[in-house]
C-alpha positions as CSV (number, residue, x, y, z in Angstrom):
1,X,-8.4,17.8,11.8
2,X,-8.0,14.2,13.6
3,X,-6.2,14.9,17.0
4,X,-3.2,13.6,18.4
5,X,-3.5,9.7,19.7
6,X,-7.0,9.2,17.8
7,X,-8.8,6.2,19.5
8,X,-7.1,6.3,22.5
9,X,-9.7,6.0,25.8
10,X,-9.4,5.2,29.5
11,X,-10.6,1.5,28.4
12,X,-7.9,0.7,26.4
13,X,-5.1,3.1,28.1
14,X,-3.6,0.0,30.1
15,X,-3.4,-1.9,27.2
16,X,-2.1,0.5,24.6
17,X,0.6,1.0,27.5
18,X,1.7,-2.7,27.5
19,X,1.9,-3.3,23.9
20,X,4.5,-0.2,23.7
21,X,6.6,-1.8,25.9
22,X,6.3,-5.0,23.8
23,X,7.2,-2.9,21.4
24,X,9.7,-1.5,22.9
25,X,11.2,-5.0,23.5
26,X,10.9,-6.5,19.8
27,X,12.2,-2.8,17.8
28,X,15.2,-1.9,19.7
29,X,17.4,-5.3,18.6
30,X,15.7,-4.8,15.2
31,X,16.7,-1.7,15.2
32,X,20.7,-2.0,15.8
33,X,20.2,-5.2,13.1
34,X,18.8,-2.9,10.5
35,X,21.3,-0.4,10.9
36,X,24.3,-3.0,10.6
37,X,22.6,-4.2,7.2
38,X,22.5,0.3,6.4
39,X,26.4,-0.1,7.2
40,X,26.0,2.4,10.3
41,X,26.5,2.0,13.9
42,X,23.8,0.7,16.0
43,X,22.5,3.9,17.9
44,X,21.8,5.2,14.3
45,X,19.2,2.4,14.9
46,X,18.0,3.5,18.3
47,X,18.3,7.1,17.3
48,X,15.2,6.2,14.8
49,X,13.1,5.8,17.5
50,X,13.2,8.5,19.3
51,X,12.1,12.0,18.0
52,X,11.2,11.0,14.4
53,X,8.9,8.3,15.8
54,X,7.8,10.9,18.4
55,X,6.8,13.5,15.5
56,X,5.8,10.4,13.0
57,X,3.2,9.4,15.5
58,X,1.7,13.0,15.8
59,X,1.3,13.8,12.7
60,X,0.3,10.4,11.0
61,X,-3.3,9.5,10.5
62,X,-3.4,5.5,10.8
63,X,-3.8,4.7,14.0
64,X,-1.6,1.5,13.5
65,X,1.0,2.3,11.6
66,X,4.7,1.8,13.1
67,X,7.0,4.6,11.2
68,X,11.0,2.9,11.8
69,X,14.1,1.4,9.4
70,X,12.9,-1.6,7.7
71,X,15.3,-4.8,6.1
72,X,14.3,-3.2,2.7
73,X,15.3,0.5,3.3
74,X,18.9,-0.6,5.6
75,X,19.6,-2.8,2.3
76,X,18.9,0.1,-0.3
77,X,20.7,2.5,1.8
78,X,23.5,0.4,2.3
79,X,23.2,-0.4,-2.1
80,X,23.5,3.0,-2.7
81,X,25.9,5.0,-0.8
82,X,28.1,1.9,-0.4
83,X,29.5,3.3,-3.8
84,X,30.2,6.7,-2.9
85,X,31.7,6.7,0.9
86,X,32.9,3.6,2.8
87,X,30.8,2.0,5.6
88,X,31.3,2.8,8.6
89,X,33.3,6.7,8.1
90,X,32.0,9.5,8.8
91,X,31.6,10.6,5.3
92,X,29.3,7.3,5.0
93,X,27.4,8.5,8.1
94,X,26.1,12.0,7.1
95,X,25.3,11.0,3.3
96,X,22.7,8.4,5.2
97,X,21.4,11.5,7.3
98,X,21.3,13.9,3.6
99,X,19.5,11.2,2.0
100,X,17.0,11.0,4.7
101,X,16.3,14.1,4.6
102,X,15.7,14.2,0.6
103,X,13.5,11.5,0.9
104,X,11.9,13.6,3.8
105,X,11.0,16.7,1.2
106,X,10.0,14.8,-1.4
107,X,7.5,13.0,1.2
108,X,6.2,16.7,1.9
109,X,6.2,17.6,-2.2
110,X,4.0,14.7,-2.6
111,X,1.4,15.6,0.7
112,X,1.4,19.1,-0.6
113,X,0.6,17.9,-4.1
114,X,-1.7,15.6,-2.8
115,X,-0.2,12.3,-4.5
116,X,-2.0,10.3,-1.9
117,X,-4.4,9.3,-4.2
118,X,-1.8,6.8,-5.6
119,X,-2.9,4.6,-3.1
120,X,-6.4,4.4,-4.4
121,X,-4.8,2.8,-8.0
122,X,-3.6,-0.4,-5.5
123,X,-6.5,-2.6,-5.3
124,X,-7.0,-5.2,-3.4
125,X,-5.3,-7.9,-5.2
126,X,-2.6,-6.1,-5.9
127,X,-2.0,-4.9,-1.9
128,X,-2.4,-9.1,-0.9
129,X,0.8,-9.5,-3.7
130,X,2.7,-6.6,-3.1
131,X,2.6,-7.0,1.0
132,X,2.6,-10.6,1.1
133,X,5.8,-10.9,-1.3
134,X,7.2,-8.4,1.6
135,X,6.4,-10.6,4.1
136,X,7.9,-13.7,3.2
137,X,11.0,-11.9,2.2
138,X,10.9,-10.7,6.1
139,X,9.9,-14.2,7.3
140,X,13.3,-16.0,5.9
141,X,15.0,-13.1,7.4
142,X,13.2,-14.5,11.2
143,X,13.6,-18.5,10.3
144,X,17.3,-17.8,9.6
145,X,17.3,-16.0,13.2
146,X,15.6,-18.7,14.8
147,X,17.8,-21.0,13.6
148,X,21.0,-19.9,14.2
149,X,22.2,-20.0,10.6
150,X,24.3,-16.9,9.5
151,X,22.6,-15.3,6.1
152,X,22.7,-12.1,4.4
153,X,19.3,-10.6,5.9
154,X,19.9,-6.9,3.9
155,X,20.1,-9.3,0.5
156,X,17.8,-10.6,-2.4
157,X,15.4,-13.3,-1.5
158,X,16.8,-16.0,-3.4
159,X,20.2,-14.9,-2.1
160,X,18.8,-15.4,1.6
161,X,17.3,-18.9,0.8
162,X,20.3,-20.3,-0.5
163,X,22.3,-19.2,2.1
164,X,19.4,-20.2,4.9
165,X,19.7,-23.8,3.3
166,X,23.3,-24.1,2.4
167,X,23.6,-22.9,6.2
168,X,21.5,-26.0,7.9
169,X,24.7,-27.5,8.6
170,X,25.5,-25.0,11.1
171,X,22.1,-24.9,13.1
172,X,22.2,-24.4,16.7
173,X,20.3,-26.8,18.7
174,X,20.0,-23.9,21.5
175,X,19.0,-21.3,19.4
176,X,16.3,-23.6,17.2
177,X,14.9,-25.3,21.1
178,X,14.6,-21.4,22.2
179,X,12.3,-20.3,18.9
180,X,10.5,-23.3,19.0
181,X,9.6,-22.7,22.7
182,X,8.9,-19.2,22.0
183,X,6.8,-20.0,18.8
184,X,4.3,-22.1,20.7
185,X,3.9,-19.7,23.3
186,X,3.3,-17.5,21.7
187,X,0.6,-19.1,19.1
188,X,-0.9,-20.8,22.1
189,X,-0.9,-17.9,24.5
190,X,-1.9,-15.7,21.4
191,X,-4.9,-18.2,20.6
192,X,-6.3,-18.5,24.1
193,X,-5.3,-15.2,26.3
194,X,-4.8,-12.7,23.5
195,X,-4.5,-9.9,26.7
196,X,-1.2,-11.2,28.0
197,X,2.0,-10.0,26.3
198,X,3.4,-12.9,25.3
199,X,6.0,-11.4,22.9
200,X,7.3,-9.3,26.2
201,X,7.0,-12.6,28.2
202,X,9.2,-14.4,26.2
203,X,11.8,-12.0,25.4
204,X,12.5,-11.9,29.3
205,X,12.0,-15.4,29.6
206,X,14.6,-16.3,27.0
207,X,17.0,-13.7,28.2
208,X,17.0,-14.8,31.6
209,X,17.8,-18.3,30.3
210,X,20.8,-17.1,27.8
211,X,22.0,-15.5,30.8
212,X,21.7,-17.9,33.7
213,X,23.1,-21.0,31.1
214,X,25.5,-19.1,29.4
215,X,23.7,-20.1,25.9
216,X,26.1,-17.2,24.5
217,X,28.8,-19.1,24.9
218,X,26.8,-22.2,23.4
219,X,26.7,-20.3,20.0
220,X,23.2,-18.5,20.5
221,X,23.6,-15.2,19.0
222,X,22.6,-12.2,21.6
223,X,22.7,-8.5,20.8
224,X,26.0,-7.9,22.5
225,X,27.0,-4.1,23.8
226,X,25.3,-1.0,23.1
227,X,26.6,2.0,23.3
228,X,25.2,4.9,25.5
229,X,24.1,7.9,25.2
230,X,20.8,10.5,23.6
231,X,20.9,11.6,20.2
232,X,22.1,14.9,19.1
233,X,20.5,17.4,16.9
234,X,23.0,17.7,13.4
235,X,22.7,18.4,10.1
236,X,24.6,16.6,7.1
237,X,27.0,18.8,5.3
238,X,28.1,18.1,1.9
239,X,28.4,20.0,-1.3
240,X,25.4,20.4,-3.7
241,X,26.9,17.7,-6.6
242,X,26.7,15.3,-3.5
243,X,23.3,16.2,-2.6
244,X,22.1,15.6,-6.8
245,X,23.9,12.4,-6.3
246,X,21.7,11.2,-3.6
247,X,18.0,12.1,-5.5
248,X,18.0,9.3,-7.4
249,X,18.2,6.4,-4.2
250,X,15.9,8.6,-2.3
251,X,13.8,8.6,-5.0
252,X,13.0,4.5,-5.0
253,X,13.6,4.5,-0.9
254,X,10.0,6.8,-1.1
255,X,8.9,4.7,-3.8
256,X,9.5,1.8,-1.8
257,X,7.7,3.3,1.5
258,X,5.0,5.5,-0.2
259,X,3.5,1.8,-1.6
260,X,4.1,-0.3,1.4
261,X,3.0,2.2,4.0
262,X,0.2,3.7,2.3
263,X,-1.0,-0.1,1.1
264,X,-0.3,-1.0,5.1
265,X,-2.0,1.8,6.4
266,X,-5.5,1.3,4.2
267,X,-5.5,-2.3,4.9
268,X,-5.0,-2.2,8.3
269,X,-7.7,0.2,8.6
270,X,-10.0,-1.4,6.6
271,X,-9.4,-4.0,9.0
272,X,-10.3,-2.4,11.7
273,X,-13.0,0.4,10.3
274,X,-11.3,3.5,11.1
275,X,-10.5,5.9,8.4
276,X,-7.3,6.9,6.9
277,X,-5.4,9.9,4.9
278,X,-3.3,9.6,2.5
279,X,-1.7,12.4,2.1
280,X,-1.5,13.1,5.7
281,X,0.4,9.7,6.4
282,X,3.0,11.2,3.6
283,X,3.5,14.6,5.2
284,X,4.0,12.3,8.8
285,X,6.3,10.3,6.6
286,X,8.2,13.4,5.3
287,X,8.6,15.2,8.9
288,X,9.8,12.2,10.3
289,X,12.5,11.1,7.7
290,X,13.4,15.0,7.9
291,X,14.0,14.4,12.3
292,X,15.9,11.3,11.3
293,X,18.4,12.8,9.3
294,X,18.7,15.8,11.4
295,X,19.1,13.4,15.0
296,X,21.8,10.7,13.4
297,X,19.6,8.2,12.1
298,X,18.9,6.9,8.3
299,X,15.8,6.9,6.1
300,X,12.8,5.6,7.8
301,X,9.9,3.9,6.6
302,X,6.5,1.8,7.5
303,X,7.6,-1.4,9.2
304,X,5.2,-4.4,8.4
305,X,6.4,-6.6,11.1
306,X,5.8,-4.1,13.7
307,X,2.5,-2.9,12.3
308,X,1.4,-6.7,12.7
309,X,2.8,-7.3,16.1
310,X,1.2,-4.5,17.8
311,X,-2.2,-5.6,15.8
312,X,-1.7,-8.9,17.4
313,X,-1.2,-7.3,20.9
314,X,-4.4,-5.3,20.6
315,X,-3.1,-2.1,20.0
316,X,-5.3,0.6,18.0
317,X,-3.4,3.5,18.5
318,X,0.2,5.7,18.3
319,X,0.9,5.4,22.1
320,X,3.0,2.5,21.6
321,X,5.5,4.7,19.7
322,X,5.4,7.0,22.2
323,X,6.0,4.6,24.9
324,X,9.0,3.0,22.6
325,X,10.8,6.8,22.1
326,X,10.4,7.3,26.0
327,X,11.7,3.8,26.3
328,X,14.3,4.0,23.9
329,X,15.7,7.4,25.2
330,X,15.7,5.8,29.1
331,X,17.4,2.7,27.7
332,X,20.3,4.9,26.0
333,X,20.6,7.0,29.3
334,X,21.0,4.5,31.8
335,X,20.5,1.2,30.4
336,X,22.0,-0.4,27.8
337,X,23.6,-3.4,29.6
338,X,20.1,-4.8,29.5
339,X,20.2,-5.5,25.6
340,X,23.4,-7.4,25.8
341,X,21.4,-10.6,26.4
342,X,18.7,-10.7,24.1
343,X,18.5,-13.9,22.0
344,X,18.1,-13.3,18.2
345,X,15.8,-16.2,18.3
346,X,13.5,-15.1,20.5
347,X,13.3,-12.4,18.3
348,X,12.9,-13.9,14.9
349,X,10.3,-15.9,17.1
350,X,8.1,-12.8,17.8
351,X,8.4,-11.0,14.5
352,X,7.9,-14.6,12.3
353,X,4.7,-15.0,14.3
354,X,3.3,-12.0,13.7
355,X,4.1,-11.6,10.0
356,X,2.4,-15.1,9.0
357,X,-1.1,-13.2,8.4
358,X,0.6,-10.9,5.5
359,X,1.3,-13.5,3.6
360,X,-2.4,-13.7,2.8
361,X,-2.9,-16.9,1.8
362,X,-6.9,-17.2,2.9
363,X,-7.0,-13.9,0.7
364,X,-5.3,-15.7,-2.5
365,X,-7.3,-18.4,-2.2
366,X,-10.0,-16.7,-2.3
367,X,-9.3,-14.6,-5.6
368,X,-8.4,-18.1,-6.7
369,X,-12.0,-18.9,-6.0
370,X,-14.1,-15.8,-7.1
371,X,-11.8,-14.2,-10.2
372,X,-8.8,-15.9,-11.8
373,X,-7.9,-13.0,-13.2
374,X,-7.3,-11.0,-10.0
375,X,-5.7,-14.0,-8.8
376,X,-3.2,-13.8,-11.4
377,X,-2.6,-9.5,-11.0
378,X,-1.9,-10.5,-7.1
379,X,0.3,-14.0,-7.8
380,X,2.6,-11.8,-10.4
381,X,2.7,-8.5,-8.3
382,X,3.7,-11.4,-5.2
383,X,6.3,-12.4,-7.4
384,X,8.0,-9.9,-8.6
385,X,7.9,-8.1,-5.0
386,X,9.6,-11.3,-4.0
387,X,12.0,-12.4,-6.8
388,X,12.6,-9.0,-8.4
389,X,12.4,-6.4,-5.5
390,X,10.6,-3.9,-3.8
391,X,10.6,-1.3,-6.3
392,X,10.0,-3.7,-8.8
393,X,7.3,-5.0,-7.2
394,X,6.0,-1.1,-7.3
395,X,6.2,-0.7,-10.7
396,X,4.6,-4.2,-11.4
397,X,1.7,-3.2,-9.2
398,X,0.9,0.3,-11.2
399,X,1.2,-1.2,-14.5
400,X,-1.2,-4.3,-13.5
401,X,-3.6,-1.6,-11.6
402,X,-3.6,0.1,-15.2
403,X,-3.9,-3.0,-16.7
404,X,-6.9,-3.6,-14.4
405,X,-8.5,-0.4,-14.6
406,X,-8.3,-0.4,-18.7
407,X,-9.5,-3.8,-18.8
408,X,-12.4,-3.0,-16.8
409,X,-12.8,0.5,-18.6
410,X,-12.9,-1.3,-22.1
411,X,-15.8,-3.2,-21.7
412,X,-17.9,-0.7,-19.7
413,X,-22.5,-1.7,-19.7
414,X,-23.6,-0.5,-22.5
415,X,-27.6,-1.2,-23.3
416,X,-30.6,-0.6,-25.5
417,X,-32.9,0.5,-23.3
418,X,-36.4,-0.9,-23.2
419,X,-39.8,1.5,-23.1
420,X,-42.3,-0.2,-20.5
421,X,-45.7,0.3,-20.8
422,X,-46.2,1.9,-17.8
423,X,-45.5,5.9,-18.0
424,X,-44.4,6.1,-14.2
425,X,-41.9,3.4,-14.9
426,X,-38.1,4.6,-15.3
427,X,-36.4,3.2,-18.6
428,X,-33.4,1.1,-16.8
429,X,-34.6,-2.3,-18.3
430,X,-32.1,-3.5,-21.0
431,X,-34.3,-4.6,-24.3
432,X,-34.1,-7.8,-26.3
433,X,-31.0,-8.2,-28.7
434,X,-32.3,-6.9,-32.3
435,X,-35.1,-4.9,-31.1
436,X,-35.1,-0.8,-30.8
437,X,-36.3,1.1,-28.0
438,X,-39.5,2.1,-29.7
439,X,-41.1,2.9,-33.3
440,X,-38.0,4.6,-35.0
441,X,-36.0,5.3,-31.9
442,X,-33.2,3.4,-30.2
443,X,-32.2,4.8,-27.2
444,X,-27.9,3.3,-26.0
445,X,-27.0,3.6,-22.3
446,X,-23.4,4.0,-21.8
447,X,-22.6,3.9,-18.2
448,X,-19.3,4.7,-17.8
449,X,-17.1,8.0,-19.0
450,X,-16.2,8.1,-22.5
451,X,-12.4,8.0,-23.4
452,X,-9.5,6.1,-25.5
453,X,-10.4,2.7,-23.5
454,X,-14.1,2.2,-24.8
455,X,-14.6,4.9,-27.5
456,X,-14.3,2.6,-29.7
457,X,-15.9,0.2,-28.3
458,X,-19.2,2.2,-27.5
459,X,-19.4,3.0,-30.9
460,X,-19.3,-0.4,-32.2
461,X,-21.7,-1.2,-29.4
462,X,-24.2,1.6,-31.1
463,X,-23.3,0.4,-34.8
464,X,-24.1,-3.3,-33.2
465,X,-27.5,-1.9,-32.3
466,X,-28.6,-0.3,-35.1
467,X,-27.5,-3.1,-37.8
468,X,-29.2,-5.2,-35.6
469,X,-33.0,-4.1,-36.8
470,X,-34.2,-4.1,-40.3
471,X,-32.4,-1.8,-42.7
472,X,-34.3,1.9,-43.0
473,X,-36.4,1.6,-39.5
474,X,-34.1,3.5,-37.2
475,X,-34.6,7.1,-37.8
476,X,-32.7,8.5,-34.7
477,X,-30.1,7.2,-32.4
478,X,-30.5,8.6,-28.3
479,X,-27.4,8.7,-26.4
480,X,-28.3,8.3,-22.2
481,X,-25.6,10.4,-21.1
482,X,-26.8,10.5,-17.4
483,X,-23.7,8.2,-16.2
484,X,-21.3,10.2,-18.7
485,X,-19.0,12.0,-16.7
486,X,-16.8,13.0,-18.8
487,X,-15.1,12.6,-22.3
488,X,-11.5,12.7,-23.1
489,X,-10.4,13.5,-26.9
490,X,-10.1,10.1,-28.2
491,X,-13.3,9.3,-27.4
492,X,-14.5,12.4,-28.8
493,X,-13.1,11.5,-32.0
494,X,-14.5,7.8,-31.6
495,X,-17.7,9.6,-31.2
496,X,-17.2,11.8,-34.1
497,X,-16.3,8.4,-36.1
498,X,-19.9,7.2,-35.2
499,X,-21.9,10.4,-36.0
500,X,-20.3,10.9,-39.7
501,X,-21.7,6.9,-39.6
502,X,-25.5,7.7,-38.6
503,X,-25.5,10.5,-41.1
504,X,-24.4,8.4,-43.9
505,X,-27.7,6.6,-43.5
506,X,-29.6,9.3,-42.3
507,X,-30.1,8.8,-39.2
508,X,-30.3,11.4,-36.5
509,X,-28.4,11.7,-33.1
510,X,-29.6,13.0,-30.1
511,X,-28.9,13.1,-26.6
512,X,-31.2,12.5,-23.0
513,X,-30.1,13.5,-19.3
514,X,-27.0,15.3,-20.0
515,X,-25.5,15.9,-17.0
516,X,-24.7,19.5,-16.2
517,X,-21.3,19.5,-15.0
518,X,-20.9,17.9,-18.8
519,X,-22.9,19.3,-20.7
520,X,-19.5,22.6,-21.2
521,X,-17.4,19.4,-22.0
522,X,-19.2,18.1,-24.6
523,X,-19.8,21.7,-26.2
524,X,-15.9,22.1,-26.1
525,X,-15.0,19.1,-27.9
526,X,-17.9,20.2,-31.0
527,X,-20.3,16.8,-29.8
528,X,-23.7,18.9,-28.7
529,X,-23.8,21.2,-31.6
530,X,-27.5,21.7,-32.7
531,X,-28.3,18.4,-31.7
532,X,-31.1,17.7,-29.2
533,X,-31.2,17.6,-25.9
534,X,-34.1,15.4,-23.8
535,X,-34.4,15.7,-19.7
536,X,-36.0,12.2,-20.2
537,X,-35.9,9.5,-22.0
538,X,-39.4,8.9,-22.4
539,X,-39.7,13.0,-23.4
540,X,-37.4,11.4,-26.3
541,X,-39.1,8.9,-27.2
542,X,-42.4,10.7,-27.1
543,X,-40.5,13.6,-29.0
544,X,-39.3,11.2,-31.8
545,X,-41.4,7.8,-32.2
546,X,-43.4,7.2,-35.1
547,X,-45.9,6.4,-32.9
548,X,-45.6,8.4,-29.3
549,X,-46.8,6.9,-26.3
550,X,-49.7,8.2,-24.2
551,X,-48.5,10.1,-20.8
């Protein structure tokens, strides 16, 4: 079982230590943003980050991974119980904490039922579309903060474009000279002394200067007051009809988080060669989203923006989290007066930075290069993420991974194998078109499982063969089944369809290297009968050629 805080040393303990309070610094005004867009007060958005991050980041496997309230989840909350309680009550208030804790057990259901594996269906392509369209829906979100232009950050994409350029006209000069100045420090201190935090540097930088030339007053926008105080341990209570009313939002809110956190989570440690587990980051998913909605807060989920800021500051590990809830908790005890200041474009600064690499545009050019095809799965998947929505975007990205995976599937190697003259040599060598294995014998290499994608096709494939060669010279048909793993009913019955074919013109079917965890299978669905079986596919040829080859 990996331990608490895996990768964590006495090297990189100093810097681990400064990232979390970078950290710190960009997710506590995020935070109170994200829970205005969920319609709830702002500690809902502190109280995120204190013990659900603190049991997120103990149970989770990625070592990267940031666990908080995202622009996505705050807007689907907000979409769904808008209609059933007014934002801002109470009654608003605890049907956020009941659906967090729904989407919590359902977190757990799929960990226990090890659903994980979902993860394994996203390939690449499809994770470069899926995050990248999440990414620039976050970016416009940042450009309108750095700007100064009033949008809609909790609504659709187009909806935020429009209203970023119908809102040019009302730019602040203040606010666009502080991103700018942040952006280039932030690139340049980034590119040259990766070690400082820069993103800490300039927050307290542009703070200090909203503060000494009252830029609030200028029209910068600042966080403004906080209230004080820790979160409380509660627990929503509602009837049962209420409950049922809430499955189906927290159903797409851990749609939405299982494929961005999970698709996160692998690439980021892909990235940086460390492994991950699926179905361990769902259970740390479900405890935590379970904490929030029993400590005030709302449904919780993987933040991209984070996960890339604290990559950028070096960080490898879950100490930053826990140097955030420590910091968070401190902050709400004795210091909120400090977040008054903060200049939103400072901050859009600092997350629009780090969110540029998501948008994987080396990676699309380089589908665009090497397979048009999975170009095309991660342009669509991009789009409809970005035009359509999240869970869209999720759907879109199963269906094109079946897509994928059938296509692929479909048109699976299949080869006449060649006899070599050599008796130590191993038959692999595929044999001229039109020719057969040997005297009477063809011998068909399918190297894939046989089901409903290529049954078919395999048996044209074998029909192919055999018409290929003079009429009345094949007297038996070998079936390689060493890469067979496994044969689903359609392609038992697309097997079937082929031997009532060979029979028609006698010829006889048999079968080498059957593997033994297949052989039962085969028996089951009536394919082995009395045929027979060869270890080898030279014992079959020897076995069956009108003239047998010398040993």
């Amino acid at each position: 079982m990996q331990r608490p805080l895996a990768g964590l040393n006495g090297k990189n303990l100093v810097r681990e230590l400064t990232a979390g309070v970078t950290l710190l610094a960009i997710a506590i005004p995020l935070n109170i943003g994200y829970a205005q867009i969920a319609g709830l007060p702002a500690t809902a958005g502190l109280y995120a980050l204190i013990v659900p991050t603190v049991v997120y980041a103990l149970v989770v496997s990625s070592r990267q991974l940031i666990v908080s309230p995202d622009a996505a989840a705050a807007a689907l909350v907000a979409s769904s119980i808008g209609g059933l309680a007014t934002a801002g009550s109470d009654d608003y208030a605890t049907l956020a904490l009941a659906q967090a804790i729904i989407c919590g057990i359902l977190f757990v259901l799929m960990s226990v039922f090890k659903l994980g594996f979902i993860a394994n269906f996203l390939s690449k392509p499809i994770l470069v579309g899926f995050v990248g369209g999440l990414a620039l829906d976050i970016l416009v979100s940042q450009i309108a903060k750095m700007l100064g232009v009033k949008i809609d950050s909790g609504g659709e994409f187009v909806d935020k474009v429009v209203g970023l350029v119908s809102g040019i006209g009302t730019l602040n000069p203040w606010s666009l000279l502080i991103a700018t100045i942040s952006v280039a420090v932030l690139i340049v201190g980034q590119r040259f002394v990766k070690l400082v935090p820069w993103a800490l540097i300039v927050l307290v930088v542009a703070t200090v200067t909203v503060v000494i030339a009252d830029l609030d007053d200028a029209g910068v926008d600042v966080l403004g007051e906080v209230p004080a105080g820790p979160p409380a341990l509660t627990w929503p209570v509602i009837d049962w009809t209420t409950w049922l009313l809430l499955v189906p939002s927290a159903i797409a809110l851990t749609m939405v988080t299982t494929a961005e956190g999970l698709l996160v989570s692998r690439a980021y440690g892909e990235k940086r060669n460390y492994a991950v587990r699926p179905n361990r980051d769902l259970l740390a998913f479900g405890v935590g989203n379970i904490a929030a909605g029993a400590s005030g807060s709302f449904t919780m989920g993987s933040s991209t923006s984070r996960t890339a800021a604290m990559d950028q500051a070096g960080s490898r590990t879950q100490l930053p989290s826990l140097v955030l809830a420590v910091g968070t908790l401190l902050l709400l005890l004795f210091g909120t007066a400090l977040l008054a200041d903060i200049p939103s474009p400072a901050i859009g600064a600092i997350v629009g930075v780090a969110i540029l690499p998501l948008l994987g545009i080396t990676d699309f050019r380089m589908l665009w290069r090497v397979d048009r095809f999975e170009f095309t799965i991660a342009a669509v998947c991009f789009l409809v993420t970005l035009f359509v929505g999240s869970i869209a975007g999720i759907v879109v990205a199963f269906v094109l991974a079946l897509i994928n995976l059938a296509k692929r599937a479909a048109n699976p190697p299949i080869d006449v194998l060649a006899a070599g003259d050599s008796p130590a040599e191993s038959l692999l060598g595929e044999a001229p078109a039109g020719t057969m294995t040997a005297p009477g014998v063809i011998v068909v290499r399918l190297a894939a499982p046989l089901f409903f994608a290529n049954g078919s096709v395999f048996a044209d494939a074998v029909k192919k063969a055999v018409a290929a060669v003079p009429d009345g010279t094949v007297q038996h048909v070998v079936i390689d089944m060493e890469a067979v793993t496994d044969v689903d009913v359609t392609g038992a019955e697309s097997f079937t369809a082929l031997v009532a074919w060979l029979d028609a013109r006698s010829i006889e079917l048999g079968f080498s290297r059957v593997r033994s965890d297949a052989r039962d299978r085969l028996a089951d669905l009536g394919l082995l009968g009395d045929r027979r079986i060869f270890d080898t596919n030279r014992a079959a040829i020897v076995a069956l050629s009108s003239t047998p080859q010398e040993l």
